[in-house]
C-alpha atoms as one frame of an Amber mdcrd trajectory, in Angstrom:
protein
   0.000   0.000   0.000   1.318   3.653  -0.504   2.042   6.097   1.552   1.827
   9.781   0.816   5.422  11.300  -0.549   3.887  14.032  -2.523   4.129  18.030
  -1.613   3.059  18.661   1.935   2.509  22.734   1.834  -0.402  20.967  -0.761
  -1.465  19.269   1.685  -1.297  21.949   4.564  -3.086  24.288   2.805  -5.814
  21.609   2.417  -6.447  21.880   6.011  -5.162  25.391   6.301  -3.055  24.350
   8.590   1.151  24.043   8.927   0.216  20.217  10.127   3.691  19.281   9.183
   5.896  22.084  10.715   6.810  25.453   9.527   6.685  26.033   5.963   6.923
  29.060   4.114   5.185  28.229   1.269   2.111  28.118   3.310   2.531  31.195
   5.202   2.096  32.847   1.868  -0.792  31.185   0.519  -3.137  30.695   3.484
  -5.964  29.328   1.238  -6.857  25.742  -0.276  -5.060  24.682  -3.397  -6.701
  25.207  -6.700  -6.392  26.931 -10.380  -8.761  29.726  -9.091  -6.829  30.389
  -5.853  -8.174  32.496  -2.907 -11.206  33.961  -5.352 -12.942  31.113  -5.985
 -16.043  30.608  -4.449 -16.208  28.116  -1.704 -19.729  26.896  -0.868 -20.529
  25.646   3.543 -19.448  22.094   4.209 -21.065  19.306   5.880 -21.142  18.225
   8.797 -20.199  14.985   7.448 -17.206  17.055   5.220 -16.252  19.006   8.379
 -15.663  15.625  10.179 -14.150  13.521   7.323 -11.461  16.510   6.648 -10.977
  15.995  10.604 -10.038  12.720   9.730  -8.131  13.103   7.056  -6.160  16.008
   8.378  -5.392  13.651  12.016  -4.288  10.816   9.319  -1.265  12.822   7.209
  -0.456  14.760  10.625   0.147  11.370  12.139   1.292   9.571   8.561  -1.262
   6.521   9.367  -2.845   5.191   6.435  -6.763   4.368   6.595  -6.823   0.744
   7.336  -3.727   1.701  10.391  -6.189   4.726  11.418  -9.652   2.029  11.575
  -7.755  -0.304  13.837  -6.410   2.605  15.999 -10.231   4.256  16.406 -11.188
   0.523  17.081  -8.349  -0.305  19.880  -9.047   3.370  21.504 -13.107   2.539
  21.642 -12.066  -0.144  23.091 -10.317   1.445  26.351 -11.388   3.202  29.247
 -11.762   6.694  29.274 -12.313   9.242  26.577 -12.448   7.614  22.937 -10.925
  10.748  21.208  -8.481  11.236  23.914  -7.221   7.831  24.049  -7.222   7.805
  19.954  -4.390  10.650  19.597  -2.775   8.956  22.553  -2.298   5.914  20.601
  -1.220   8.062  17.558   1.532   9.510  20.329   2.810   6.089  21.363   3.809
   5.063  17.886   7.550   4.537  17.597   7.973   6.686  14.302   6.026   9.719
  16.361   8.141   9.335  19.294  11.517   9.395  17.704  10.074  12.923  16.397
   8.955  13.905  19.548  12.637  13.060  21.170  14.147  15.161  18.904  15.950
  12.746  16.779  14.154  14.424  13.445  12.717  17.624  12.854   9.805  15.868
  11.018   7.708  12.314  11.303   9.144  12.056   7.720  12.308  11.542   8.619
  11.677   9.846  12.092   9.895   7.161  10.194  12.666   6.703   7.406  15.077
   6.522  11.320  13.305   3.620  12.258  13.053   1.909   9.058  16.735   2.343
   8.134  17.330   0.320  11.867  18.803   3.721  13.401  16.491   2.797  16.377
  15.834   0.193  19.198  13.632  -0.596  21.985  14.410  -1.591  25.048  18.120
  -2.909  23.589  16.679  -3.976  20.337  16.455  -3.023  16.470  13.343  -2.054
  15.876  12.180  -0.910  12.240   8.053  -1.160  12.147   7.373   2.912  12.285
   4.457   1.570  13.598   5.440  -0.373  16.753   3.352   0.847  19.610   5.682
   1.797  22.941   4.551   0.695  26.551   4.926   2.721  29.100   8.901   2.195
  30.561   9.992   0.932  27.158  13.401   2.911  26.459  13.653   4.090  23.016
  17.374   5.024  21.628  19.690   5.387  18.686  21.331   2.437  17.355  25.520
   2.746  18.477  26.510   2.690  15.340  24.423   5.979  14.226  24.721   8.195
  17.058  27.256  10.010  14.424  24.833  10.692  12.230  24.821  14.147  11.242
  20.687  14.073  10.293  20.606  13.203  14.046  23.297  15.133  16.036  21.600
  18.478  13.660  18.226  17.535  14.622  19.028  17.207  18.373  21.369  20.369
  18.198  17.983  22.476  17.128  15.329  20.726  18.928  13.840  22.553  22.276
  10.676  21.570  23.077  10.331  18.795  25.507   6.899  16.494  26.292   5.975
  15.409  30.182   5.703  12.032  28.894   9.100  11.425  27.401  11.913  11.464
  29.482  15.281  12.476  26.768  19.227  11.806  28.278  21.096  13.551  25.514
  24.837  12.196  26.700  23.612   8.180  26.096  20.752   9.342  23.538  18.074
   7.573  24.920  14.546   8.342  26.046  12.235   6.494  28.001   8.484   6.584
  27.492   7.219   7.517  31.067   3.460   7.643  30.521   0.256   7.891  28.272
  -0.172  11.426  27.747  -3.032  13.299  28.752  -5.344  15.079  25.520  -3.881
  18.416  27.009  -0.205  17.477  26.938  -1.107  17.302  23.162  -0.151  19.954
  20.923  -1.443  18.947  18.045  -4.275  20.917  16.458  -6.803  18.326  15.853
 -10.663  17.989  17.028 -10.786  14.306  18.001 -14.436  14.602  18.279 -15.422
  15.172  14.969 -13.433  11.705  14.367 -15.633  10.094  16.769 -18.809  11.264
  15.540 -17.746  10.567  11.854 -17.249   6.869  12.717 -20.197   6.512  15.139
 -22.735   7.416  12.470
């Protein structure tokens, strides 16, 4: 099955939002894609379109094809607590979205080409499904023999923002996954709701 490789500003501007990172491209046209541009005439959406876009917009953020994204809405019905919540919670505990969150990449792009290369391991072993789902305690880090790496010692040189669930030692580059994160600890800007009204109908 594919995955999407094609232009993301495309994309972003689809949801008219920077969904993967800053992009300048976007910053200058704010407004869907299309030959018309921002004059053509754009008629109310669904409710139904409002909550599939939702959807679609939670998938590319994430990179989680549809059959990966079913499964995930299916496993977070499942659990206790709040089906939306617990939804981008599993999208958090994916291994590909983690390496991004530790820093190791500046995008889930390149975190998931990390992990499939076998840059990564868990808990002491290779791991290269981008998909792997972490447990909390399971210690994520980069492979000895690509802690050189320059994609990797650049990404970690830029990256400042740090997540109350991840715990990140730079000096053995490792991280530990501490805890399910809560829907606030989420930055993401993504109305899990509409998701779970789209597939509750």
């Amino acid at each position: 099955m594919a995955r999407y490789t094609g232009p993301t500003s495309k994309i972003a501007r689809r949801f008219r939002d920077p969904i993967f990172g800053p992009d300048k491209a976007f910053e200058r046209k704010q407004y869907p894609p299309g030959q018309h541009g921002p004059n053509k005439r754009r008629g109310k959406q669904s409710e139904y379109a409002v909550q599939l876009m939702e959807k679609q917009k939670a998938k590319y953020t994430y990179g989680i094809l549809e059959r990966q994204f079913e499964n995930l809405f299916e496993k977070a019905s499942r659990m206790k607590g709040i089906t939306g919540a617990n939804l981008l919670a599993l999208c958090e505990s994916r291994l590909d979205n983690t390496v991004y969150r530790l820093g190791l990449s500046p995008t889930r792009r390149g975190a998931r080409q990390l992990v499939n290369h076998s840059h990564i391991t868990v808990n002491g072993e290779v791991v290269n499904v981008p998909s792997y789902s972490l447990r909390i305690g399971d210690v994520v880090a980069v492979r000895e023999k690509s802690k050189s790496l320059e994609s990797i010692t650049n990404s970690l040189a830029s990256a400042s923002q740090k997540f109350d669930w991840l715990d990140w030692n730079n000096s053995s580059m490792t991280g530990k996954y501490i805890s399910v994160p809560a829907r606030d600890m989420i930055p993401e800007n993504i109305k899990e709701q509409l998701i779970v009204e789209l597939y509750s109908k």
